[in-house]
Backbone as CSV, one residue per row, in Angstrom:
resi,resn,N_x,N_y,N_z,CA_x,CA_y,CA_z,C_x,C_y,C_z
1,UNK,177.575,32.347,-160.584,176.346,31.628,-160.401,175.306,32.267,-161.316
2,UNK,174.311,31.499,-161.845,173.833,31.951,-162.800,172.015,31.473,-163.130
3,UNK,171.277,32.275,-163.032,169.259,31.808,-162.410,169.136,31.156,-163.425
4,UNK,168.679,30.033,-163.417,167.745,29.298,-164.756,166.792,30.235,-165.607
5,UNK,166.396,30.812,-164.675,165.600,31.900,-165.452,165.942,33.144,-166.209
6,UNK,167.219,33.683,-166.179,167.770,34.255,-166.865,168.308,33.230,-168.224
7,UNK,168.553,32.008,-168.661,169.212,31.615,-169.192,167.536,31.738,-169.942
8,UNK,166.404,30.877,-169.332,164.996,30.927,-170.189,164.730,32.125,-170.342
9,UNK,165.074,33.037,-169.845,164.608,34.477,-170.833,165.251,34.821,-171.950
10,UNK,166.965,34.588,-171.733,167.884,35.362,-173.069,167.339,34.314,-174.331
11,UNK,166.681,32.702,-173.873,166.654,32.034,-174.755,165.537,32.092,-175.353
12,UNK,164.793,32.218,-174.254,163.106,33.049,-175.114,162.851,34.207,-176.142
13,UNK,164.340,35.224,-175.570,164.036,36.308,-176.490,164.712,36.184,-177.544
14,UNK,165.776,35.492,-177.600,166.472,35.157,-178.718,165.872,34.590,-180.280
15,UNK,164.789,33.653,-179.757,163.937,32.736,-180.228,162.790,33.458,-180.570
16,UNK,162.368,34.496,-179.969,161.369,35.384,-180.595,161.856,36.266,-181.739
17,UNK,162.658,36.636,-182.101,163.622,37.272,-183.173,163.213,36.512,-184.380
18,UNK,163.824,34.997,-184.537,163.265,34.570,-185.392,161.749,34.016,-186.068
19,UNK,161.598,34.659,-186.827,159.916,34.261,-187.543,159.983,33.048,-188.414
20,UNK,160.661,32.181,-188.130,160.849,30.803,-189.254,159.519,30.228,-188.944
21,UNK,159.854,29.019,-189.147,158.365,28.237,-189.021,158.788,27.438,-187.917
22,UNK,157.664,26.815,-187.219,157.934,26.159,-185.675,158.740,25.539,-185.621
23,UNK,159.274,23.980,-186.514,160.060,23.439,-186.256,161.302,23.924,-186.570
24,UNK,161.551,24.422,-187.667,163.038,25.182,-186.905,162.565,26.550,-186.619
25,UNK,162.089,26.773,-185.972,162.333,27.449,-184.323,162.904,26.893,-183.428
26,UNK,161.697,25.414,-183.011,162.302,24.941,-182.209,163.501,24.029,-182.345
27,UNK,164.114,24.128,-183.137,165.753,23.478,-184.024,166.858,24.788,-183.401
28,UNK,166.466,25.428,-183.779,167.152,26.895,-183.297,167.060,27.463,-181.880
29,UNK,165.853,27.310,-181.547,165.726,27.692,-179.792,167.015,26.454,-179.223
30,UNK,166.736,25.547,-179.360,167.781,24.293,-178.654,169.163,24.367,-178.990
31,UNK,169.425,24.924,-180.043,171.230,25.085,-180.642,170.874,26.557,-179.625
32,UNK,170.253,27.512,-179.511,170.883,28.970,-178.436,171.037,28.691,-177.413
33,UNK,170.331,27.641,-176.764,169.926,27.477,-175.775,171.357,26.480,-175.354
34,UNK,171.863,25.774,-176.251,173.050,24.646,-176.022,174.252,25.751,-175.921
35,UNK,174.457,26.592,-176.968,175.162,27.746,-177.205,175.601,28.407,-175.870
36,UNK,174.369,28.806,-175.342,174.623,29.631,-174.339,175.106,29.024,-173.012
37,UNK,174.817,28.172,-172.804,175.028,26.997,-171.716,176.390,26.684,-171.949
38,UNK,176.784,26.062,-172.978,178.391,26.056,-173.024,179.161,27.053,-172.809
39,UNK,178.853,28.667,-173.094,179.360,29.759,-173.078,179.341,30.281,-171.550
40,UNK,178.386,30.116,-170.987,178.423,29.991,-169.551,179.676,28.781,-168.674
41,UNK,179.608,27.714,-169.465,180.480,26.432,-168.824,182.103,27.146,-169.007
42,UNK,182.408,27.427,-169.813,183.745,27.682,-170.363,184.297,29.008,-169.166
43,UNK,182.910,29.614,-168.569,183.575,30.966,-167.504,183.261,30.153,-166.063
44,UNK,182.992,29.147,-166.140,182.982,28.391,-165.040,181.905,29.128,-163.907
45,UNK,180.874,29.358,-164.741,179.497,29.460,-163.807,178.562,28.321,-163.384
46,UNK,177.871,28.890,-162.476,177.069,27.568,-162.247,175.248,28.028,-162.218
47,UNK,174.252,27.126,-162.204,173.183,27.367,-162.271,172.561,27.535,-160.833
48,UNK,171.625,28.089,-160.158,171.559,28.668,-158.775,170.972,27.144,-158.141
49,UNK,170.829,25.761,-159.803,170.570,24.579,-158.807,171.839,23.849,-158.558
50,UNK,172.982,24.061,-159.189,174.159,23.886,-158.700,174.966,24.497,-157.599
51,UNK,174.626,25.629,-157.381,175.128,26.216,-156.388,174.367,25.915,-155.124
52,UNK,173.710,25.947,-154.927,172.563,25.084,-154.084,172.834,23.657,-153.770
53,UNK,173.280,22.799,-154.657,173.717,21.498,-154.231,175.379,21.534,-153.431
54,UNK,175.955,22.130,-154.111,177.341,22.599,-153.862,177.466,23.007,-152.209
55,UNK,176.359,23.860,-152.145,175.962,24.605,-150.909,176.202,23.366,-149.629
56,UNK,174.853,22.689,-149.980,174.214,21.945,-149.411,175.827,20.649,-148.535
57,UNK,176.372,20.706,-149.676,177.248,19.408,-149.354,178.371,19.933,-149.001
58,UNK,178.614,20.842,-148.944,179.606,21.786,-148.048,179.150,22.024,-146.711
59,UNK,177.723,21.968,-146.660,177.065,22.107,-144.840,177.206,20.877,-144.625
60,UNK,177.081,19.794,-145.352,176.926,18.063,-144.997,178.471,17.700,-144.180
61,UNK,179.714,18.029,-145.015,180.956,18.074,-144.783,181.265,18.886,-143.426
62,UNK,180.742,20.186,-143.868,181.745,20.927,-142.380,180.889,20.372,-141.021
63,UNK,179.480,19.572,-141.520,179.394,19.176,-139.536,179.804,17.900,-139.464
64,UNK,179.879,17.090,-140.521,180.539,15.581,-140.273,182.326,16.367,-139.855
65,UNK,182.951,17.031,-140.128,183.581,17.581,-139.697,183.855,17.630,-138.217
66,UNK,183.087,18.437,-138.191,182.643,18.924,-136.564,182.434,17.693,-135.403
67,UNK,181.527,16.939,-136.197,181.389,15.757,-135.588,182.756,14.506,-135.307
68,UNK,183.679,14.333,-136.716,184.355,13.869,-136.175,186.059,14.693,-135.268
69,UNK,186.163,15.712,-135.508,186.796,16.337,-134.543,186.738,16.517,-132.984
70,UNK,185.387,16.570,-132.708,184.470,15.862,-131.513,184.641,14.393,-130.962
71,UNK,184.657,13.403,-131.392,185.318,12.182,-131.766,186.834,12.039,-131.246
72,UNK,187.727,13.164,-132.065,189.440,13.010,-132.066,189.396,13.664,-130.501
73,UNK,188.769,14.454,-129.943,189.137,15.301,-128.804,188.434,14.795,-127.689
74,UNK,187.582,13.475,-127.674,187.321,12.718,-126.887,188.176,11.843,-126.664
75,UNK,188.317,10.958,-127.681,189.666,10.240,-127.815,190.622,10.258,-127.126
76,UNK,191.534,12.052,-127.741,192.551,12.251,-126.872,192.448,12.434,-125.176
77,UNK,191.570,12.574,-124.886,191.322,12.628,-123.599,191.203,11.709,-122.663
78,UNK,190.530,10.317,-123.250,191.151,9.174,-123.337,192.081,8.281,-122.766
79,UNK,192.794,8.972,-123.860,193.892,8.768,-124.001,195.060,9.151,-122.810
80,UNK,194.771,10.396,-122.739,195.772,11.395,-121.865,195.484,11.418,-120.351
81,UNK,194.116,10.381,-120.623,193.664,9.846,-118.939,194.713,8.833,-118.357
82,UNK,194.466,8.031,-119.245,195.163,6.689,-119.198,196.495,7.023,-118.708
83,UNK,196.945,7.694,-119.284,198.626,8.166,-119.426,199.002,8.108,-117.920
84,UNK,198.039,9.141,-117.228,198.624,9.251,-116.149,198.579,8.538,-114.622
């Protein structure tokens, strides 16, 4: 997992190195900045707003979960009323 803000700093400082003239700077800030982002993708990191969504829909899942397991064990009961 990996802070947005670490990625805007290495890319800030990277970009301060070079003394070109603004526009390619900013030609060059956007190729480090693409650079580094792919180089991150390829180790299969994520950004702390991906991990956060990831998060999020893994809590969404395990109580619809919960919920319908709740559901199956009413059911069976039900069920196992009837039976007898």
């Amino acid at each position: 997992m990996i802070d947005n803000t670490l990625l805007n700093e290495l890319n800030r400082r990277l970009s301060a190195l070079i003394p070109a003239a603004n526009g390619l700077r900013d030609d060059l800030r956007t190729k480090i900045e693409q650079t580094v982002k792919a180089a991150f993708q390829e180790f299969d990191l994520l950004t702390r707003e991906e991990f956060d969504s990831q998060a999020q829909a893994l809590k969404r899942a395990e109580a619809r979960i919960s919920e319908l397991e709740a559901v199956i064990d009413e059911l069976e009961k039900r069920i196992g009323g009837n039976e007898a």
